[in-house]
C-alpha positions in Angstrom: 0.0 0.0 0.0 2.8 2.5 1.0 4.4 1.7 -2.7 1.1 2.4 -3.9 0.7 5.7 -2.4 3.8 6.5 -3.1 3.1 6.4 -6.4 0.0 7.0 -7.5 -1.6 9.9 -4.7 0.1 13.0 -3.8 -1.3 14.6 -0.7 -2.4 18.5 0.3 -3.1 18.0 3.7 -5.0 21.7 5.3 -2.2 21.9 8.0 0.7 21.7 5.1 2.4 19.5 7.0 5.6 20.7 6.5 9.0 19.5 7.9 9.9 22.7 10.2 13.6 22.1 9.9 14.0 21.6 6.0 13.8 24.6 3.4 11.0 24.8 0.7 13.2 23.0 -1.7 14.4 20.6 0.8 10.1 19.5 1.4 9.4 19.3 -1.9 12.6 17.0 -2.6 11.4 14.1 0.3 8.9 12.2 -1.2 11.0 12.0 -4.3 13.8 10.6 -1.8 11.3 8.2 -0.3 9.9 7.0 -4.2 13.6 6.0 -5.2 14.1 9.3 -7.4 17.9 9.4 -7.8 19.7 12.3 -6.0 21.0 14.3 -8.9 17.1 14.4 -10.4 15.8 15.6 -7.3 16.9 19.3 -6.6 15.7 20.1 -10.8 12.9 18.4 -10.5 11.8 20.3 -7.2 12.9 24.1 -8.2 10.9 23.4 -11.3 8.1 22.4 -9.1 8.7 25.5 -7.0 9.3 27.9 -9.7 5.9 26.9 -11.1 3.8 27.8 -8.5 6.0 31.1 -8.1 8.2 30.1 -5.1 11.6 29.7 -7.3 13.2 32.5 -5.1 12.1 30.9 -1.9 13.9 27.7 -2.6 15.8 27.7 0.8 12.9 29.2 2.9 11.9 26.9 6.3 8.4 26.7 6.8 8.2 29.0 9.6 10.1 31.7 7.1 6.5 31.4 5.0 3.5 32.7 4.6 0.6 30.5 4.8 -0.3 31.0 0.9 3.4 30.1 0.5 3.8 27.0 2.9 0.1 25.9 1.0 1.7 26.4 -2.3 4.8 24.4 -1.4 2.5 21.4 0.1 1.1 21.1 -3.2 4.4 21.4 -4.9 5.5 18.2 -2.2 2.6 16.6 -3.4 2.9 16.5 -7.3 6.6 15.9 -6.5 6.4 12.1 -7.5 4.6 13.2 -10.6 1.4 11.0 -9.5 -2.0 10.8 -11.3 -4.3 11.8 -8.2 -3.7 14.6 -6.1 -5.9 14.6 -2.6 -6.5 17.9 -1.4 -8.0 18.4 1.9 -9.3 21.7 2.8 -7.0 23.3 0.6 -7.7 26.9 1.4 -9.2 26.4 4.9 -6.6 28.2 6.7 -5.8 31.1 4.2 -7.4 34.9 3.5 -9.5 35.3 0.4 -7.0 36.5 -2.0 -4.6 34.0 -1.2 -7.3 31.3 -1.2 -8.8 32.6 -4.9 -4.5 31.7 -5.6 -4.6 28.5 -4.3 -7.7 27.6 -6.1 -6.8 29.0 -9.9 -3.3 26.7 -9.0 -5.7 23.1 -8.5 -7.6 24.6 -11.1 -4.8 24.5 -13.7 -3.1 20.6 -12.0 -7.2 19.4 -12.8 -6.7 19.4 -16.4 -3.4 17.6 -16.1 -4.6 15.0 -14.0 -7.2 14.2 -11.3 -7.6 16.3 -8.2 -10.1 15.4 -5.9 -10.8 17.9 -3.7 -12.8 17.6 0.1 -14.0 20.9 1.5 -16.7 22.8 3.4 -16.5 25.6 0.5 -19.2 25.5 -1.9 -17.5 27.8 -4.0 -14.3 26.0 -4.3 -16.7 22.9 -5.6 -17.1 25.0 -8.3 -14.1 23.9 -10.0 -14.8 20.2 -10.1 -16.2 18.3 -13.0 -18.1 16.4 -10.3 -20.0 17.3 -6.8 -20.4 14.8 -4.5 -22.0 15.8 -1.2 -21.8 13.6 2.0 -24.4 14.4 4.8 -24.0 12.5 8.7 -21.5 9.9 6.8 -23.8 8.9 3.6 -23.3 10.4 0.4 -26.3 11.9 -0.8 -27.9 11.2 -4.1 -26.4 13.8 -7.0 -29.1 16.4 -7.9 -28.4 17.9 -11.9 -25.4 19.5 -11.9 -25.6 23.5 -12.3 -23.5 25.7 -14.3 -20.2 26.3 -12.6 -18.3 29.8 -12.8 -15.0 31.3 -11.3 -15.7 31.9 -7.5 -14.6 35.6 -5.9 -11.8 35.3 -3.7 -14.7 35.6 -0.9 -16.3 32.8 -1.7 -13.2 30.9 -1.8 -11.4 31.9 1.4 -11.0 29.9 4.8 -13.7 32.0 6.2 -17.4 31.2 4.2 -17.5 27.7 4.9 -21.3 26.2 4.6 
């Protein structure tokens, strides 16, 4: 199962769950360590992970030397670091201000058409981005209803704050 995870989930957990003693570049290099990457293909692989999400000049940055947008944005880097088809995303913006949420979301938005993203939240809004809405209600998902047109959200809607 571990191989399996390994290799086929990356993980965005709403915490980050960053290693507090290892920089930006450093977090994003571990799974790759743990996946049997070789060591010269980890540091490029990584900075090009970091640079796309706009963090390539905060490559040797501890967690605690982040914002929360920024320690967000490298979680997700850590997570597509094994290159793997499903990313897991809970609560992605739960702990961030609007802007920096409305970020975070137009970033999954943009991994969703190069793989799958599933994404658990509270935020209605940030449902909007998915293909498919599954609700769950006391444990048991609940039958799907026609699916409305989906837009952009505002950065309101999106935030850590407007959870329904």
């Amino acid at each position: 199962m571990a191989s399996f995870r390994r290799q086929t989930v990356g993980f965005v957990f709403q915490s980050f769950n960053l290693i507090p003693n290892l920089s930006a570049l450093e977090n994003v290099m571990l799974p790759m360590e743990f996946n049997g990457v070789p060591s010269a293909e980890r540091p490029p692989r990584a900075k090009e992970l970091l640079d796309r999400i706009g963090l390539g000049a905060r490559l040797t940055h501890k967690p605690r030397e982040l914002s929360g947008g920024e320690q967000q944005r490298v979680a997700i880097a850590r997570a597509l670091a094994n290159n793997p088809p499903v990313i897991l995303a809970d609560e992605p913006t739960g702990n961030l201000d609007s802007k920096t949420g409305q970020m975070i979301y137009e970033l999954l938005k943009g991994i969703a058409q190069e793989r799958t993203v599933i994404v658990v939240t509270h935020a209605e809004a940030l449902a909007q981005m998915a293909d498919r809405v599954l609700h769950i209600q006391d444990g048991a998902l609940v039958p799907e209803a026609p699916s409305a047109a989906r837009g952009t959200p505002s950065p309101e809607q999106v935030g850590g704050t407007n959870h329904v």
